[in-house]
PDB file of N, CA, C and O in Angstrom:
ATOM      1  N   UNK A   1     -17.711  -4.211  -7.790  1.00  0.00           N
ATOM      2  CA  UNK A   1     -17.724  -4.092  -9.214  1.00  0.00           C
ATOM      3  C   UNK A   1     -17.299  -5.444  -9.780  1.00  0.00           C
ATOM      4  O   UNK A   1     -16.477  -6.095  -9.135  1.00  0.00           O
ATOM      5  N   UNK A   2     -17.725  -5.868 -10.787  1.00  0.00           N
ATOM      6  CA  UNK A   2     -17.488  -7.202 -11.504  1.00  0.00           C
ATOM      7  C   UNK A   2     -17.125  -6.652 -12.749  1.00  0.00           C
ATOM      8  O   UNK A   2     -17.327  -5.540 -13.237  1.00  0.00           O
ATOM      9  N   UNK A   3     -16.393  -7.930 -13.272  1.00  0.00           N
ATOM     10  CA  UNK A   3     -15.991  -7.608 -14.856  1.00  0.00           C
ATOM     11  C   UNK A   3     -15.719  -8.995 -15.699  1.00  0.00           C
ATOM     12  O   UNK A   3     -16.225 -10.020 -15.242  1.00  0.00           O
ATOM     13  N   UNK A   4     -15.074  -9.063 -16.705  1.00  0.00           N
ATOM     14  CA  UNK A   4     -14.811 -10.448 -17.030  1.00  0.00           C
ATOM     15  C   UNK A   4     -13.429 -10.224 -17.301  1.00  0.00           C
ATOM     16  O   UNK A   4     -13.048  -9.063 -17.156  1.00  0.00           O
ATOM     17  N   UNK A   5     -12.451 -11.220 -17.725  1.00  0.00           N
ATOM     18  CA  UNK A   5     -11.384 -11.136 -17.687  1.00  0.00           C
ATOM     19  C   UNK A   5     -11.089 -10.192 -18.865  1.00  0.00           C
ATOM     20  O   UNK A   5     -10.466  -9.138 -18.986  1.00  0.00           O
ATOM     21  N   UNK A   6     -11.665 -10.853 -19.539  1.00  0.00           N
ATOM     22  CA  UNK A   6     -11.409  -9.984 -21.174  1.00  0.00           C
ATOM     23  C   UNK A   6     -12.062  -8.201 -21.330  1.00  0.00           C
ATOM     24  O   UNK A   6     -11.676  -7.321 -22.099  1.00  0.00           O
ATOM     25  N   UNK A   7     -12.833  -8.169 -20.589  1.00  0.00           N
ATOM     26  CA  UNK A   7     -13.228  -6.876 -20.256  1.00  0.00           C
ATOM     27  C   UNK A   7     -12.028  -6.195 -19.086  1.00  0.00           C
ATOM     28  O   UNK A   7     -12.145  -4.972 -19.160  1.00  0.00           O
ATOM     29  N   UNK A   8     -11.082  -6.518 -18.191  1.00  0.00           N
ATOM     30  CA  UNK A   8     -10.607  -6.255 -17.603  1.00  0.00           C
ATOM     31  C   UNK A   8      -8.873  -5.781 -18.279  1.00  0.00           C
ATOM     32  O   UNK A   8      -8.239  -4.736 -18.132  1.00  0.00           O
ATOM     33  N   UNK A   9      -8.576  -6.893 -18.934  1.00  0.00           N
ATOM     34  CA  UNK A   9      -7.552  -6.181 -19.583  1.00  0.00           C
ATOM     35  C   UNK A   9      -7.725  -5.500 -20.761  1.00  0.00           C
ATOM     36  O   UNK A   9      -6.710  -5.025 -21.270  1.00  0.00           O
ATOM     37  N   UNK A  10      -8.977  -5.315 -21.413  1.00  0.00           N
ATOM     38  CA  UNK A  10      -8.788  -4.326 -21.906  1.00  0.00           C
ATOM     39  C   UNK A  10      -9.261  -2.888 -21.423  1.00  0.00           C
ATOM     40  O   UNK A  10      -9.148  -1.871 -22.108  1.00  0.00           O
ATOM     41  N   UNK A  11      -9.801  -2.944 -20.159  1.00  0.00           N
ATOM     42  CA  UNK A  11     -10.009  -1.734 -19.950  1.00  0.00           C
ATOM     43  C   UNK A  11      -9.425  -1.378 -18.129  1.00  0.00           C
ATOM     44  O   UNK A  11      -9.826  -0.744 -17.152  1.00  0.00           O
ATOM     45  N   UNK A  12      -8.516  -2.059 -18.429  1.00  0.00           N
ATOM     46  CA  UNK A  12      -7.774  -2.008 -16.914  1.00  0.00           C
ATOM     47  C   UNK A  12      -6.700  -0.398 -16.385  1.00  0.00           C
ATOM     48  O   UNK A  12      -5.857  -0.308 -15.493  1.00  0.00           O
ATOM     49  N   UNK A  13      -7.020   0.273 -17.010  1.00  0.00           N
ATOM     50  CA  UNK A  13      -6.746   1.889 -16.530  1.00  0.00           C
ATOM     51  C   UNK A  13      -7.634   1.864 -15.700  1.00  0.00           C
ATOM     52  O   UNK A  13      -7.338   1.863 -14.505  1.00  0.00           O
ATOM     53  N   UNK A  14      -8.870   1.839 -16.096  1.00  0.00           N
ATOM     54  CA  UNK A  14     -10.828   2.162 -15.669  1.00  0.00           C
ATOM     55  C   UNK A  14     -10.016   1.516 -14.305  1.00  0.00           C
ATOM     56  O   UNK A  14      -9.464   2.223 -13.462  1.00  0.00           O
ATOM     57  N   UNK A  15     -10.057   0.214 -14.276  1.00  0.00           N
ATOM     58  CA  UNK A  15     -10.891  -0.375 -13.111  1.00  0.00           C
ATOM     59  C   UNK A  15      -9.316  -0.330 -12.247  1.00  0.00           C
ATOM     60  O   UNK A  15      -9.503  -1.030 -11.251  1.00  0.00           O
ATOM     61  N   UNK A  16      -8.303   0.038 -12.229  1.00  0.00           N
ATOM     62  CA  UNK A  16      -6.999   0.143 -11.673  1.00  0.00           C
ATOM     63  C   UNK A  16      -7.474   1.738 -10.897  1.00  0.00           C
ATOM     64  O   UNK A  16      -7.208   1.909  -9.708  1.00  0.00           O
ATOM     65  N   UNK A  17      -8.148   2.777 -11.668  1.00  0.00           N
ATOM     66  CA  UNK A  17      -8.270   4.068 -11.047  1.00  0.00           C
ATOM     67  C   UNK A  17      -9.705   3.419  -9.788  1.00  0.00           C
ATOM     68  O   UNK A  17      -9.584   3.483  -8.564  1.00  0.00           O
ATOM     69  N   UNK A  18     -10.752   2.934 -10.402  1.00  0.00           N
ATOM     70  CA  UNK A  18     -11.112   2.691  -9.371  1.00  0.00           C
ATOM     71  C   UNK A  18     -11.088   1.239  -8.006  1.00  0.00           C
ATOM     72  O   UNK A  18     -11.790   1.063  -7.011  1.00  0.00           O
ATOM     73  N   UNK A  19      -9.995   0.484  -8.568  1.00  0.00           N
ATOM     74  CA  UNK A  19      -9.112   0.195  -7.218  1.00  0.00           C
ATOM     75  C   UNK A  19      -8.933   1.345  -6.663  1.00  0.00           C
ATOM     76  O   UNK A  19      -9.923   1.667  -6.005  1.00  0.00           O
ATOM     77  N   UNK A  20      -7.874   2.311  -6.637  1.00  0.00           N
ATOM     78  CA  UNK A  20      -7.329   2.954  -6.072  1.00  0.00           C
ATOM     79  C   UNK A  20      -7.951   4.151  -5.004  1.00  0.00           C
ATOM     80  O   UNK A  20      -7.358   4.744  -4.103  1.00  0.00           O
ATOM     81  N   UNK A  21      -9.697   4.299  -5.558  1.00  0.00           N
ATOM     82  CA  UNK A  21     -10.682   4.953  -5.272  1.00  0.00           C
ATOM     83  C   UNK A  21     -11.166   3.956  -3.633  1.00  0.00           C
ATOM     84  O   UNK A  21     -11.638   4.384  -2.580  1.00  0.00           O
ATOM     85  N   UNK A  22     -10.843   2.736  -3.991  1.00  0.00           N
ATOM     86  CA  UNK A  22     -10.960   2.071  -2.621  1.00  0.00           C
ATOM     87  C   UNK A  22     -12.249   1.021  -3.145  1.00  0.00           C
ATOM     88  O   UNK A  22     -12.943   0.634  -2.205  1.00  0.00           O
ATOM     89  N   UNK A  23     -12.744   0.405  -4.797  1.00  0.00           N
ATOM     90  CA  UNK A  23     -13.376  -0.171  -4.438  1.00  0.00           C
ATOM     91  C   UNK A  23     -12.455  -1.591  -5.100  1.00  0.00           C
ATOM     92  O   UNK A  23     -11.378  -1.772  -5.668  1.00  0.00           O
ATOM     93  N   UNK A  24     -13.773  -2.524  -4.563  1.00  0.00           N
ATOM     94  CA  UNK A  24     -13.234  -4.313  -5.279  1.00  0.00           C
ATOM     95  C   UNK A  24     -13.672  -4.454  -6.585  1.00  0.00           C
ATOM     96  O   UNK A  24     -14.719  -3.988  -7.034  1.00  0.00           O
ATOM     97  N   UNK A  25     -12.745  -5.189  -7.261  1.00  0.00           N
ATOM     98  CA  UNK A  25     -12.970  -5.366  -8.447  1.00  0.00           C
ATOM     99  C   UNK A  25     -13.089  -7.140  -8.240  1.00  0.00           C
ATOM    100  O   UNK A  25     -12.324  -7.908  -7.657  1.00  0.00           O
ATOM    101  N   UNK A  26     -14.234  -7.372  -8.896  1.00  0.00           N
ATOM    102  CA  UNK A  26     -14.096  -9.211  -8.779  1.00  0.00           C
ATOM    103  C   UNK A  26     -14.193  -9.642 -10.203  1.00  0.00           C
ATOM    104  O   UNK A  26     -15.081  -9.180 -10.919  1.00  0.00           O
ATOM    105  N   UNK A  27     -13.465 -10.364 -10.576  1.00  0.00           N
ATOM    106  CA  UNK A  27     -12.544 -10.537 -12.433  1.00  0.00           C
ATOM    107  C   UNK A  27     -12.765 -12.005 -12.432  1.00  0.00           C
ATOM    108  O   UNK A  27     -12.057 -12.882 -11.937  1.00  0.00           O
ATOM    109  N   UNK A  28     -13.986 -12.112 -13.141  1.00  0.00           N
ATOM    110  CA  UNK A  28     -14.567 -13.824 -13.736  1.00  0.00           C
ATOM    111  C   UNK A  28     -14.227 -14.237 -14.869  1.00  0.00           C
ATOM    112  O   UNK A  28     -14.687 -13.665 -15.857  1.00  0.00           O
ATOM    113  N   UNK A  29     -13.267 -15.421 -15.028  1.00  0.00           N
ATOM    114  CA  UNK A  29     -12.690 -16.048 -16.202  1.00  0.00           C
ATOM    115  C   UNK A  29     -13.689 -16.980 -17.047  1.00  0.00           C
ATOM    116  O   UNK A  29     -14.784 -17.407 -16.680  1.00  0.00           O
ATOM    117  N   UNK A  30     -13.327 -17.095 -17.728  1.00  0.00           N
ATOM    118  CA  UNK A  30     -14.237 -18.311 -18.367  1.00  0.00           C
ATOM    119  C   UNK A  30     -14.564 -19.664 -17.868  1.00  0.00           C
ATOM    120  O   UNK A  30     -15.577 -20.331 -18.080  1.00  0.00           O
ATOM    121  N   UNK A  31     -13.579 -19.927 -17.207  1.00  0.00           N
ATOM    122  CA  UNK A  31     -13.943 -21.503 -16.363  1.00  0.00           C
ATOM    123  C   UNK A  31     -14.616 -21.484 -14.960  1.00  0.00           C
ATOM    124  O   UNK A  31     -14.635 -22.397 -14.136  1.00  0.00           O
ATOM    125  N   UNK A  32     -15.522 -19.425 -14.811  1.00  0.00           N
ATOM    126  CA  UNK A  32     -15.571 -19.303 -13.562  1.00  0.00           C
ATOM    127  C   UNK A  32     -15.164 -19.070 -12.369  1.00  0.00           C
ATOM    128  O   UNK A  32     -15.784 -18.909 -11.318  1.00  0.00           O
ATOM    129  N   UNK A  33     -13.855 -19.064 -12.665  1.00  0.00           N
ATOM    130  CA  UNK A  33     -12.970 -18.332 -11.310  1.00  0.00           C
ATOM    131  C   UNK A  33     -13.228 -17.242 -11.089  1.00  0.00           C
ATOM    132  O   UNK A  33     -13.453 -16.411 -11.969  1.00  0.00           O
ATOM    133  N   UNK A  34     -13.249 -17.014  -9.851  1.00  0.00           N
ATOM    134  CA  UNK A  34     -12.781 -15.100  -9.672  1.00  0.00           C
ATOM    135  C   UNK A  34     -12.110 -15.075  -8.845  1.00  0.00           C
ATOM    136  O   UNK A  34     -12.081 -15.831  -7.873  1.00  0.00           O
ATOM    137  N   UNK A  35     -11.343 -14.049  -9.132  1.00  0.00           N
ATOM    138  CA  UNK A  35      -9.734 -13.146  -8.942  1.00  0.00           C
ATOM    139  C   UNK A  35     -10.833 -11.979  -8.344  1.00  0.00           C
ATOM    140  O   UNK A  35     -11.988 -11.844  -8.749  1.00  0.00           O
ATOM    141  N   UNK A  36     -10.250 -11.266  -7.400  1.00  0.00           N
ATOM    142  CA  UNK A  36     -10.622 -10.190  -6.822  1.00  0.00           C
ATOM    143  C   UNK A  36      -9.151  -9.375  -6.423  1.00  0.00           C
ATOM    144  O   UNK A  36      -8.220  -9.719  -5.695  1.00  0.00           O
ATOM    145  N   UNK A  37      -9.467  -7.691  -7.538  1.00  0.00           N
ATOM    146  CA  UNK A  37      -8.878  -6.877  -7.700  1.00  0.00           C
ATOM    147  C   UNK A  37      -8.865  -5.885  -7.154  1.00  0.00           C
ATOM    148  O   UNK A  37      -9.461  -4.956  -7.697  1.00  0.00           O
ATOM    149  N   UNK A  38      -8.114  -5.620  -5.708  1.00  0.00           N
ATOM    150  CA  UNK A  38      -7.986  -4.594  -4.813  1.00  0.00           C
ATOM    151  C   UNK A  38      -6.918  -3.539  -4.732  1.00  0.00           C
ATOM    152  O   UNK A  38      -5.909  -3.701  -5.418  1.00  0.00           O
ATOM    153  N   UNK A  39      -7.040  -2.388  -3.906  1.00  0.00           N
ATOM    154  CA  UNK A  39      -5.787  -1.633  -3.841  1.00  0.00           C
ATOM    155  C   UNK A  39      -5.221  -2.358  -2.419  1.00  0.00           C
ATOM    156  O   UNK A  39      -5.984  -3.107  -1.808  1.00  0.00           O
ATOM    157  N   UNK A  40      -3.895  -2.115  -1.934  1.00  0.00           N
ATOM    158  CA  UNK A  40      -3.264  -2.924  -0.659  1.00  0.00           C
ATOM    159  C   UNK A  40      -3.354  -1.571  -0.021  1.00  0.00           C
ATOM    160  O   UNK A  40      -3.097  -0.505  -0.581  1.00  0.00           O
ATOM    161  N   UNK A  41      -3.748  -1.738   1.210  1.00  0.00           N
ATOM    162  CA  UNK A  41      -3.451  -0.573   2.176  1.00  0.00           C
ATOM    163  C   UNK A  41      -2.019  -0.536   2.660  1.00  0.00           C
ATOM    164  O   UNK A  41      -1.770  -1.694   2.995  1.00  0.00           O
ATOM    165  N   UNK A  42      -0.753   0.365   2.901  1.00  0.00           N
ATOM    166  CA  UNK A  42      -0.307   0.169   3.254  1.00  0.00           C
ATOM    167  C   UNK A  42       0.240   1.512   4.703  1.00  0.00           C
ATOM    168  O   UNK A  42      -0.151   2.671   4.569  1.00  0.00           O
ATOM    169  N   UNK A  43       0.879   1.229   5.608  1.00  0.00           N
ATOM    170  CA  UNK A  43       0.828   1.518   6.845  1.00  0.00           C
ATOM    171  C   UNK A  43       1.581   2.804   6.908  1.00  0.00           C
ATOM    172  O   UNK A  43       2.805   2.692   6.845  1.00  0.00           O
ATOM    173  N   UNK A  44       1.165   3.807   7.002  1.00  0.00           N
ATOM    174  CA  UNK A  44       2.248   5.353   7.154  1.00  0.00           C
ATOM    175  C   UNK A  44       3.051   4.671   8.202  1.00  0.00           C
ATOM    176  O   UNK A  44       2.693   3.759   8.947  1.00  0.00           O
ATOM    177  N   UNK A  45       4.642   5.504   8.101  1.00  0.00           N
ATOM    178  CA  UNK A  45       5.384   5.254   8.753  1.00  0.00           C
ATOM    179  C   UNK A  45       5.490   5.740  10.019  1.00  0.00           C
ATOM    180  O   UNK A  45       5.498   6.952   9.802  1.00  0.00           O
ATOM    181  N   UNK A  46       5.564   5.622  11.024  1.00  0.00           N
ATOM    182  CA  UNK A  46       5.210   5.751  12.677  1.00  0.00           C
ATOM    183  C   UNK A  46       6.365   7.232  12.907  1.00  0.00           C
ATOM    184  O   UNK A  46       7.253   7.355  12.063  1.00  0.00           O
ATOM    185  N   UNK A  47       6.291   8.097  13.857  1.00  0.00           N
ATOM    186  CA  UNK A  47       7.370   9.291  14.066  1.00  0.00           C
ATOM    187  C   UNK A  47       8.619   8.727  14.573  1.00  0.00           C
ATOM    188  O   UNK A  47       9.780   9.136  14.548  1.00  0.00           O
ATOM    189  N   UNK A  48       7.957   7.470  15.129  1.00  0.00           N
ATOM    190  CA  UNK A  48       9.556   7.273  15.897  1.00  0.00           C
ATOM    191  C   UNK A  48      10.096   6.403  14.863  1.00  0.00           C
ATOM    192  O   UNK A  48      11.004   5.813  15.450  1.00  0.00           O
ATOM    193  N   UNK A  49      10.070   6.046  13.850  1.00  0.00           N
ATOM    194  CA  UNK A  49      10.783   5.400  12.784  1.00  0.00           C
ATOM    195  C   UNK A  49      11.369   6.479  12.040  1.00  0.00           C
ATOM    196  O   UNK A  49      12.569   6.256  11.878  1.00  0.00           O
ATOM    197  N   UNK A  50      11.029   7.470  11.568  1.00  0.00           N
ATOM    198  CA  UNK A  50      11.315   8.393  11.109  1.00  0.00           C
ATOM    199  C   UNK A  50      12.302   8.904  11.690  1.00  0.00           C
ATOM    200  O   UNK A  50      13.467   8.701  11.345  1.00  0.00           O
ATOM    201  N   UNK A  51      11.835   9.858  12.942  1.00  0.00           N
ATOM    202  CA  UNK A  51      13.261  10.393  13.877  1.00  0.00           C
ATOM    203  C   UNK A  51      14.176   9.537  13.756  1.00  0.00           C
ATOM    204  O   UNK A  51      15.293  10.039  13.628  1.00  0.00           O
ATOM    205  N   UNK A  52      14.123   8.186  13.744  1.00  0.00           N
ATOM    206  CA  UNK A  52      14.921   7.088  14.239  1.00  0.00           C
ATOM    207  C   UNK A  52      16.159   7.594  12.863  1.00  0.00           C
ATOM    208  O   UNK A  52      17.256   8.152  12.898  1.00  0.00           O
ATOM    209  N   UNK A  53      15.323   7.079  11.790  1.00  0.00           N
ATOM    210  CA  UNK A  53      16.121   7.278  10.824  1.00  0.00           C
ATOM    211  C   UNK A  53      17.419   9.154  10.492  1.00  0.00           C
ATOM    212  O   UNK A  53      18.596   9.311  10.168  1.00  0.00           O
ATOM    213  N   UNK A  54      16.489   9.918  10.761  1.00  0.00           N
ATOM    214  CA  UNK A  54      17.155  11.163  11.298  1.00  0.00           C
ATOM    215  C   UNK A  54      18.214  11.253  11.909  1.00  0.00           C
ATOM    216  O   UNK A  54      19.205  11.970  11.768  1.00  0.00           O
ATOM    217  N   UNK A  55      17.893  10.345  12.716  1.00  0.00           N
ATOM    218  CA  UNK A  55      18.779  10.711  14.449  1.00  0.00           C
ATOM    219  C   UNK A  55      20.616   9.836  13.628  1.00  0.00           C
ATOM    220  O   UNK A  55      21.779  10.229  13.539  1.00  0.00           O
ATOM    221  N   UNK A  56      19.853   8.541  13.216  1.00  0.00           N
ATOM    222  CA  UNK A  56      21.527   8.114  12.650  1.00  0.00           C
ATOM    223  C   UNK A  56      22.308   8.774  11.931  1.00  0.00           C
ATOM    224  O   UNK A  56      23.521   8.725  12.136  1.00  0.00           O
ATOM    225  N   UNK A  57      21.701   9.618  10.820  1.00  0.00           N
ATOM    226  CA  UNK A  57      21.897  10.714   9.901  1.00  0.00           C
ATOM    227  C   UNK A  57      22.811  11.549  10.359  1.00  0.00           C
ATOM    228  O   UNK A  57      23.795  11.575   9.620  1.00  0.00           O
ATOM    229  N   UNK A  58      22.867  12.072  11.055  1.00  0.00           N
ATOM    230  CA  UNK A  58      23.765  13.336  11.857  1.00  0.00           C
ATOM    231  C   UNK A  58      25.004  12.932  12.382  1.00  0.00           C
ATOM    232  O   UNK A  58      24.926  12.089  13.275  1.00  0.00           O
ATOM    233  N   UNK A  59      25.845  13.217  12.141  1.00  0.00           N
ATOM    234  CA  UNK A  59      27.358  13.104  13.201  1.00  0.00           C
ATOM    235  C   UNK A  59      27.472  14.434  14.028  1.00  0.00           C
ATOM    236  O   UNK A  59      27.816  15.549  13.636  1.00  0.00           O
ATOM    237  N   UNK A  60      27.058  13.977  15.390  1.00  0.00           N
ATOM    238  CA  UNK A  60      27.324  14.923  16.272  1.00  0.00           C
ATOM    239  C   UNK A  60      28.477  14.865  17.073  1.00  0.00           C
ATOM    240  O   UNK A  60      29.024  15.928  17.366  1.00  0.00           O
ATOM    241  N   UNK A  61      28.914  13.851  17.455  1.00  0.00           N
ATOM    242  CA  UNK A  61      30.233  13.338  17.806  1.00  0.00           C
ATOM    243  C   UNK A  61      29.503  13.152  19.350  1.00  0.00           C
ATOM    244  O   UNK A  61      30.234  13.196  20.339  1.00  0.00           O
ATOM    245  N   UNK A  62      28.028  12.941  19.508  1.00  0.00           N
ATOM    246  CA  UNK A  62      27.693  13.016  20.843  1.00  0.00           C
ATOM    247  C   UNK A  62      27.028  11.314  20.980  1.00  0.00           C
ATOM    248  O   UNK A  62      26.712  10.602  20.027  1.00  0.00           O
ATOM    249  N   UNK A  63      26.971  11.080  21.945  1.00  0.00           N
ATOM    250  CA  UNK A  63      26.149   9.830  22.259  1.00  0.00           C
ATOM    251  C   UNK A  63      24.829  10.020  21.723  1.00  0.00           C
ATOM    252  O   UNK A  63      24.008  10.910  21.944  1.00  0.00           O
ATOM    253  N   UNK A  64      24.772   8.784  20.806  1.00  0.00           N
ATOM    254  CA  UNK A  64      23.097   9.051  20.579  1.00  0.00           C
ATOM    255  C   UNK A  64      22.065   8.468  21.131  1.00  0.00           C
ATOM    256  O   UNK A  64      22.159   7.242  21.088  1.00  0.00           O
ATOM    257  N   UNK A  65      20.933   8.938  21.731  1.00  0.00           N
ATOM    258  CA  UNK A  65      20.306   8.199  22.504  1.00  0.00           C
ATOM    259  C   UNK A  65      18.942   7.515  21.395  1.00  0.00           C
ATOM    260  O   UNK A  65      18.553   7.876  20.284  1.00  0.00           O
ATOM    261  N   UNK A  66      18.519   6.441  22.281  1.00  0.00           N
ATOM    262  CA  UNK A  66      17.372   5.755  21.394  1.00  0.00           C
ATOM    263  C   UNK A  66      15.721   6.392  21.487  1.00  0.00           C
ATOM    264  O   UNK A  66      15.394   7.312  22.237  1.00  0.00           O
ATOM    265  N   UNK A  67      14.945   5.783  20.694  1.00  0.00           N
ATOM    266  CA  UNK A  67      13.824   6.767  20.625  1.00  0.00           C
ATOM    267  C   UNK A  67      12.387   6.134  21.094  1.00  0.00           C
ATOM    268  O   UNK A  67      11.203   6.413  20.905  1.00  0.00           O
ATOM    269  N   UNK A  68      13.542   4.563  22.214  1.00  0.00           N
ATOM    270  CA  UNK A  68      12.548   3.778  22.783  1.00  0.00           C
ATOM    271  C   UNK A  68      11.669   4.514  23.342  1.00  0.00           C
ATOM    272  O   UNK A  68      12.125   5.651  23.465  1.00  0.00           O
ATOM    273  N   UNK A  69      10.429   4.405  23.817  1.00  0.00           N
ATOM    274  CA  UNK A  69       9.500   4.936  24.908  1.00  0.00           C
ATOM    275  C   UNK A  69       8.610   5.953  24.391  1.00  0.00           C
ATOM    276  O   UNK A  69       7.679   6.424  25.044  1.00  0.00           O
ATOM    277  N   UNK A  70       8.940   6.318  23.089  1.00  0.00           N
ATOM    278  CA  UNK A  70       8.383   7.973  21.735  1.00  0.00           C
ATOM    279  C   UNK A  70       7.363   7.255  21.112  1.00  0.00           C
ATOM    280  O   UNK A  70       7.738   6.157  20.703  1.00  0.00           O
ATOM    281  N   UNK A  71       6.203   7.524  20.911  1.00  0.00           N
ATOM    282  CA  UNK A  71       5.571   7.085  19.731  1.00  0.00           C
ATOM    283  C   UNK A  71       4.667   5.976  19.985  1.00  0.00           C
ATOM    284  O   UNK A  71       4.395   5.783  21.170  1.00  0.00           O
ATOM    285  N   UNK A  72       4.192   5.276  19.196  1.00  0.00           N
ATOM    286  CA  UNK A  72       3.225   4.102  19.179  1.00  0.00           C
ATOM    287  C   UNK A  72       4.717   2.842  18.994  1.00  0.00           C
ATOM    288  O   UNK A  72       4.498   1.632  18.926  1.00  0.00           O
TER     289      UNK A  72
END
């Protein structure tokens, strides 16, 4: 998707929902530049980060073991 700058902020809800839909937005200024307007992927958190975080959480009064060798 293309736009111009001035078309972009004013109608940057539009093209922010469809970032988020997963497409590119490429945003041409007047002197010709383009800015390209994406969503960032970012990485779900892995199980063993999670447990990890869990596992400190608790006072068991027991040894806690690590959650090396679990997971990706």
């Amino acid at each position: 998707m293309q736009a111009t700058a001035r078309d972009f902020i004013r109608k940057f809800a539009l093209y922010r929902k469809a970032a988020l839909a997963g497409e590119t937005i490429r945003v041409k200024d007047r002197d010709a530049v383009v800015y390209v307007f994406a969503r960032e992927k970012i990485a779900a958190p892995s199980l063993t980060d999670v447990a990890g975080h869990l596992l400190g959480s608790i006072n068991t009064r027991l040894r806690k073991k690590s959650m090396n060798g679990y997971g990706i």
